[in-house]
TIVOTI-138226 format. One record per residue (C-alpha): residue number from 1; chain; z, x, y. Coordinates in steps of 0.02 Angstrom, whole numbers, plus 50000, padded with zeros to 5 digits. Each point is the difference from the previous one (the first is absolute). Layout:
N
{NUM,A,{Z,X,Y}}
...
// end
This chain:
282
{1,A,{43862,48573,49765}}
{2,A,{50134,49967,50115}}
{3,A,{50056,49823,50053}}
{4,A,{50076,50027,50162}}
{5,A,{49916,49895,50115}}
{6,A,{49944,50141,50133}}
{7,A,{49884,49874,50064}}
{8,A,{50133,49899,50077}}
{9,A,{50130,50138,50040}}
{10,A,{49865,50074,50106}}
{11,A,{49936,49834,50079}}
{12,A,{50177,49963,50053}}
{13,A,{50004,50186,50081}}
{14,A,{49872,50008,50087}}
{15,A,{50033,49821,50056}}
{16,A,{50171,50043,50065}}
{17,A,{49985,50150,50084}}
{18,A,{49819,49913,50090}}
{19,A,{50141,49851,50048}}
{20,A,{50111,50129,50056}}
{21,A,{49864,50097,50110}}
{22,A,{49945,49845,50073}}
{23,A,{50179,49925,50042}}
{24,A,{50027,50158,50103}}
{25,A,{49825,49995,50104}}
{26,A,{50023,49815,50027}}
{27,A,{50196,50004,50045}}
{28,A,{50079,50187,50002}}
{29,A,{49893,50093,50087}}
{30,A,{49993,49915,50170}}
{31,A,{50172,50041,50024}}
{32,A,{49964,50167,49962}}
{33,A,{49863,50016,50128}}
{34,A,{50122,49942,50149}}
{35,A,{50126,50112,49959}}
{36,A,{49864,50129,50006}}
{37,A,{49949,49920,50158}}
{38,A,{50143,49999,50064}}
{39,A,{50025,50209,49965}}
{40,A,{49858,50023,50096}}
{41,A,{50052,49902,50139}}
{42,A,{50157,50093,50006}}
{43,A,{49927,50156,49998}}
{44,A,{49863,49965,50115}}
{45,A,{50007,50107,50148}}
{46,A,{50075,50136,49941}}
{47,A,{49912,50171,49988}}
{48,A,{50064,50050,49826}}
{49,A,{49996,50153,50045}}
{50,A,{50119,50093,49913}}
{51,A,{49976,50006,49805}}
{52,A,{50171,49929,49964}}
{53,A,{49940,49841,50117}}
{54,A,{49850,50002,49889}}
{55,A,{50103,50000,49838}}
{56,A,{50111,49864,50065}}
{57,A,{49842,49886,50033}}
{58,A,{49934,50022,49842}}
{59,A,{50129,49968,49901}}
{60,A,{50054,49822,50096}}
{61,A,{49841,49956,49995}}
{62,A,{50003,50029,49791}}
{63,A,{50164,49918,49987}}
{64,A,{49912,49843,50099}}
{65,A,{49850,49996,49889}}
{66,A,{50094,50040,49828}}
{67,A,{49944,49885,49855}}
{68,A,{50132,49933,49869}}
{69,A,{49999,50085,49840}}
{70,A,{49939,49847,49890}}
{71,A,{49854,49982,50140}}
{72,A,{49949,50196,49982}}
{73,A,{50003,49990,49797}}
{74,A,{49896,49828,50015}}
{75,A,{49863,50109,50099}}
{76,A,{50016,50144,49910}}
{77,A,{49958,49911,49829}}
{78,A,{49903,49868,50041}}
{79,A,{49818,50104,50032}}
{80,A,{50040,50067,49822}}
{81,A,{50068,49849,49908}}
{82,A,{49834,49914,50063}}
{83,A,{49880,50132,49951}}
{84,A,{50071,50002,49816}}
{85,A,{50025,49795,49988}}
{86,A,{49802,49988,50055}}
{87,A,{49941,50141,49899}}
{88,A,{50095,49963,49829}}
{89,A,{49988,49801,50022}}
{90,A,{49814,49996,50046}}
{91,A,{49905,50168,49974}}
{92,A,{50099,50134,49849}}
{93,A,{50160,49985,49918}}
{94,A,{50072,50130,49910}}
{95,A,{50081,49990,49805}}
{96,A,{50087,50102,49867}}
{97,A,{49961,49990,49823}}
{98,A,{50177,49937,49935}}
{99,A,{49935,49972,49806}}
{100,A,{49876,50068,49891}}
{101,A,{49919,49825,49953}}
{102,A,{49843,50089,50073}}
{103,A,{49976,50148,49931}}
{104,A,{49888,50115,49991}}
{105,A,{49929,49914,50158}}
{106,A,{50180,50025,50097}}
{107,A,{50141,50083,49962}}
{108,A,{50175,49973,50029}}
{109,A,{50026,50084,50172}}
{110,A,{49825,49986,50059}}
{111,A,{50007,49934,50189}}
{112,A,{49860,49879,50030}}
{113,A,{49910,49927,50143}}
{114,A,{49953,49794,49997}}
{115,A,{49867,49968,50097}}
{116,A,{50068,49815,50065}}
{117,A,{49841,49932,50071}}
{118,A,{49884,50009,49844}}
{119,A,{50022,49851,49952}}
{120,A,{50050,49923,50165}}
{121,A,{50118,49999,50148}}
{122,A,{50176,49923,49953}}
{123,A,{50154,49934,50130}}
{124,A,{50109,50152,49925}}
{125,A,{50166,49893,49967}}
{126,A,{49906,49857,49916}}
{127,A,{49864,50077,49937}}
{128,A,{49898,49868,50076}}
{129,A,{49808,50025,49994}}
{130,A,{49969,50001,50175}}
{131,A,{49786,50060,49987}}
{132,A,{49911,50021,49834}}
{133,A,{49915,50168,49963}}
{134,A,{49959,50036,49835}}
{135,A,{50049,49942,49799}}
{136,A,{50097,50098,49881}}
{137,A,{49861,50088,49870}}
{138,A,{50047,50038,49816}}
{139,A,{50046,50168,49997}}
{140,A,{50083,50001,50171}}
{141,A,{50178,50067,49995}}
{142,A,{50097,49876,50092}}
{143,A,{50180,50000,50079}}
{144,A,{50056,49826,49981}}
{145,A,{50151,49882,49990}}
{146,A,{50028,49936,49807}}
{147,A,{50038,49814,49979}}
{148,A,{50191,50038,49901}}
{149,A,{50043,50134,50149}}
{150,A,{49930,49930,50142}}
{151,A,{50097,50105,50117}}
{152,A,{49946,50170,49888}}
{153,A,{49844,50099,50050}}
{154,A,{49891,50021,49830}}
{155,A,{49842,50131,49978}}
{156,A,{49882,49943,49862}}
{157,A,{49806,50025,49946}}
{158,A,{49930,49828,50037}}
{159,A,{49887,49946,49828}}
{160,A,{49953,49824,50045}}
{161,A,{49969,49893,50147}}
{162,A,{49986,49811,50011}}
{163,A,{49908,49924,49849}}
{164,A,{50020,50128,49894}}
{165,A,{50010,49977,49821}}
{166,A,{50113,50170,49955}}
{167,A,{50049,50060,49817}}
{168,A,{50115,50141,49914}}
{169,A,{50000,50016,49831}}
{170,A,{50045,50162,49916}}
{171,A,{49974,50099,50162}}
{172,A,{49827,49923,49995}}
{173,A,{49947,49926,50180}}
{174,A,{49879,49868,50035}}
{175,A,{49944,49925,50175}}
{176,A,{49870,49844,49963}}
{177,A,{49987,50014,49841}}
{178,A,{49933,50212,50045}}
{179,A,{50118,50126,49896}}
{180,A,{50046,50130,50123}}
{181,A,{49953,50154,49918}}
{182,A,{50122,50141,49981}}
{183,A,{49968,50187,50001}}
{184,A,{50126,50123,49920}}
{185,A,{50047,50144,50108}}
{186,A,{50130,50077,49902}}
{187,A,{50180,49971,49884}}
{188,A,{50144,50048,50128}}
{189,A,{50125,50093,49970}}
{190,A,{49994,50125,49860}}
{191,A,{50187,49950,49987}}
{192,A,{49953,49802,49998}}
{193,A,{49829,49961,49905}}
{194,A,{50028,49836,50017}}
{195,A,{49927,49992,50175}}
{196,A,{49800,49978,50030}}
{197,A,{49928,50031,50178}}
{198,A,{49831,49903,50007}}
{199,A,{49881,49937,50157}}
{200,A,{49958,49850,50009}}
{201,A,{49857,49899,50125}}
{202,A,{50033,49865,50070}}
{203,A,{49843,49933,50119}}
{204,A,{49963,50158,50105}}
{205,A,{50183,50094,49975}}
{206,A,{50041,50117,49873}}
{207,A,{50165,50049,49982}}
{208,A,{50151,50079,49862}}
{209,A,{50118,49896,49904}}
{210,A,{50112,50060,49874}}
{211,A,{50027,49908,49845}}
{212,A,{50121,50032,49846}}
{213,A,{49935,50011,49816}}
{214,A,{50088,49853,49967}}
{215,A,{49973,49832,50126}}
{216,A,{50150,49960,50086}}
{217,A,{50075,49823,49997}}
{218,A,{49896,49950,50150}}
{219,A,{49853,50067,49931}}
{220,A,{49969,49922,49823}}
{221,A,{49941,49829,50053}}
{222,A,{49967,49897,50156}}
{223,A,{49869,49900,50078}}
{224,A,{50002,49915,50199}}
{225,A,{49891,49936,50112}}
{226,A,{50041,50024,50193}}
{227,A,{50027,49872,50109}}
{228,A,{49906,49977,50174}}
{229,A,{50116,50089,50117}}
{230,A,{50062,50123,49881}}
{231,A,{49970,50186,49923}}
{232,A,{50049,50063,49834}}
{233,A,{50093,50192,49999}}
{234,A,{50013,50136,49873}}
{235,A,{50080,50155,50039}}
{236,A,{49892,50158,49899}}
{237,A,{50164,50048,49919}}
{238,A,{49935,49853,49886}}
{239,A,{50159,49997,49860}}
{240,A,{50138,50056,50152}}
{241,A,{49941,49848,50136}}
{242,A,{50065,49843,50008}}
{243,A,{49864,49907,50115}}
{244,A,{49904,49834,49989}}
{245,A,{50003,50003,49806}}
{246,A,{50191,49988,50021}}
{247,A,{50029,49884,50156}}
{248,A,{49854,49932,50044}}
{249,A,{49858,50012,50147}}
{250,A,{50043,50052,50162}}
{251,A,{49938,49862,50153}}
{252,A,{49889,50064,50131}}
{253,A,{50140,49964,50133}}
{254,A,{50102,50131,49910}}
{255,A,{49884,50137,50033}}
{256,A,{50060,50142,50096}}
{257,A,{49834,50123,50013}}
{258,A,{49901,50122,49894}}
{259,A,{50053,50190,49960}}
{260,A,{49859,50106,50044}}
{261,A,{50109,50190,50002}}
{262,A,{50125,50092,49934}}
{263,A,{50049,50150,50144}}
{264,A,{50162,50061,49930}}
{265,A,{50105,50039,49829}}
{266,A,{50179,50000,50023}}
{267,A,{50107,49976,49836}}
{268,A,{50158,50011,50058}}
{269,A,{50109,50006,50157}}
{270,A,{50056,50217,49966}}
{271,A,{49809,50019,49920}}
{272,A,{49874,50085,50099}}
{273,A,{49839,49877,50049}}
{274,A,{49847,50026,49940}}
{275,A,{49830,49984,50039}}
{276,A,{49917,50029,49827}}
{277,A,{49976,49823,49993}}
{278,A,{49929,49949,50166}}
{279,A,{49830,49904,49981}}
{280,A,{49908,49839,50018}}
{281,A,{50077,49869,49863}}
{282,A,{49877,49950,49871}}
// end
């Protein structure tokens, strides 16, 4: 997913043209409201009668009270900047599928949503914990910062949580010492029989994970236990992820909220959306 840091870029927008707004209530616009005054003084008396006297009035009385352009853009943006900073940084924030690392569960295009107070409220350019709400489960599909990319949003399945004793051995999964039991759905594609599609469930989620005939480097052997403070991610696309089996556990403070829907498909930038794929993420 992408690493821009939109986070900041909007912070410092919303900031500036807020600075800019307030400069200009505080400073600019009591000039403004003489000259104005100062138009109606002049024209006070007068019966403005005619509608070219009218026009005349008006239009001094604009000139007088004319904002400058960097003060009008500042207002004009700022109601919107700071309706998308508060809903994105502490309420929904919106993703596209840039990989297929989860597949079937999301494709490459799918647009997301991130619900960013599931597992707490966060200071959006730090990423500060600012009020506790809720855990990561196993199962949960998390958007997250990675520990080598710390600047790169990641979406994983999360299959441990602190103290966990995980293991992966010939696509074989184990939580405590309990194999997680695996279900086969079908061999994908007829042109690729390679490929298995199997559910697996862990706790109280079942989802899909695709898995190839043949375990993948990452999926032959391993065994970790999670640290306090720490989750362990697999994407579904189990032999096409590299996740915690590859660099490690991702820290709590690097947790950027939990995918709950997809509400739009949208492969490419000529493509036409779609809407096939909308649903609750499982």
């Amino acid at each position: 997913m992408s690493s821009i840091n939109l986070p900041l870029i909007l912070t410092l927008a919303v900031l500036v043209t807020g600075l800019v707004w307030l400069f200009d209530a505080l400073v600019l616009a009591r000039p403004r409201k003489e000259k104005v005054a100062a138009v109606d003084k002049q024209f006070t008396g007068m019966a403005l009668e005619t509608e070219q006297q009218k026009m005349a009035y008006e239009d001094a009385k604009s000139v007088a009270a004319r904002e400058p352009v960097l003060v009008e853009y500042a207002k004009s943006f700022f109601p919107v900047l700071f309706i998308v900073f508060f809903l994105r940084s502490f309420l929904v924030e919106p993703f596209q599928i840039p990989s297929g690392s989860m597949i079937p569960t999301l494709e490459v295009g799918d647009f997301i949503l991130v619900n960013k107070f599931a597992y707490g409220i966060r200071e959006p350019i730090t990423n500060t914990q600012l009020i506790p709400v809720s855990k990561p489960q196993r199962g949960d599909v998390m958007v997250f910062f990675p520990p080598h990319a710390p600047t790169t949003y990641y979406i994983k399945r999360v299959i441990g949580v602190p103290g966990d004793h995980i293991s992966y051995i010939n696509h074989v999964l184990t939580i405590n010492g309990k194999v997680i039991e695996e279900k086969l759905v079908a061999e994908l594609p007829a042109g690729a029989p390679y490929l298995r599609m199997v559910k697996e469930t862990i706790d109280d989620k079942t989802f899909t994970a695709f898995k190839h005939f043949q375990p993948g480097p990452l999926s032959v052997r391993g065994s970790w236990v999670v640290p306090e403070g720490h989750y362990f991610m697999m994407g579904d696309n189990r032999d096409n992820s590299l996740d915690s089996r590859d660099w490690g556990v991702v820290s709590e403070n690097a947790i950027v909220g939990k995918a709950f829907a997809v509400w739009m498909h949208w492969d490419k930038f000529f493509s036409v959306p779609s809407f096939d794929h909308v649903g609750v993420i499982k």
